[in-house]
C-alpha positions in Angstrom: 120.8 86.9 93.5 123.0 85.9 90.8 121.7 84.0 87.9 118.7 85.1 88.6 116.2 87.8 86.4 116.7 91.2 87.3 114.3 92.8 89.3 112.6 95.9 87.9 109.9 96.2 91.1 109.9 96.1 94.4 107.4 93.8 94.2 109.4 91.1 92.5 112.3 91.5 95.2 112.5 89.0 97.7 111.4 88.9 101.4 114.6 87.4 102.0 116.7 90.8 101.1 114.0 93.2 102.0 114.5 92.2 106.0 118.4 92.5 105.5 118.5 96.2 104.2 118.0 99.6 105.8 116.4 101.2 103.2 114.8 100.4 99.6 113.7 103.7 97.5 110.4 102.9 95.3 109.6 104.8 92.2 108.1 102.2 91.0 108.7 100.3 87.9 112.2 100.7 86.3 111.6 103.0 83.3 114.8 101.9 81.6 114.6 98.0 82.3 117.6 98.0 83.9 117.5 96.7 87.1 118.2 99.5 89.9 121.7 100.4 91.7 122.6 99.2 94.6 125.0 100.3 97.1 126.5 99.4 100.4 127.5 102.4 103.0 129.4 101.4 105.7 131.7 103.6 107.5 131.4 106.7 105.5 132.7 104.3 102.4 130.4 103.8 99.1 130.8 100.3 97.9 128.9 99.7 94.4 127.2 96.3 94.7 125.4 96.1 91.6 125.4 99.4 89.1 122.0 99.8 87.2 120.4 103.2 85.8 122.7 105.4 88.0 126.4 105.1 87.5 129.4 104.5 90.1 130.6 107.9 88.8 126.7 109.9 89.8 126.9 108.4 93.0 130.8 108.9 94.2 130.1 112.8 92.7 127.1 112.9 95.1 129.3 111.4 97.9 131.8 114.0 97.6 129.2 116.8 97.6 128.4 116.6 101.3 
């Protein structure tokens, strides 16, 4: 959703995402502000779509850890 605020709760994301992803992890609201990470996982291949609170780097380190 380019141009558009950042969403910082799952309440404020679309209907039109929500039923075009496999999973959406709620903790709630942000704490930092930032909007969150999100990542596409196809084929055993991590893809960083948009990086927010957790970096490219903390999530290709948990990747490698299998």
């Amino acid at each position: 959703m380019s141009g558009e605020e950042s969403k910082t709760s799952i309440q404020n994301i679309p209907d039109e995402i929500k039923k075009n992803v496999d999973l959406i992890v709620d903790e709630g609201k942000t704490k930092m502000g930032k909007a969150s990470t999100i990542i596409k996982l196809k084929n055993k291949k991590i893809e960083i779509l948009r990086e927010g609170p957790i970096t490219k780097e903390e999530i290709l380190k948990v990747g490698k850890e299998k």
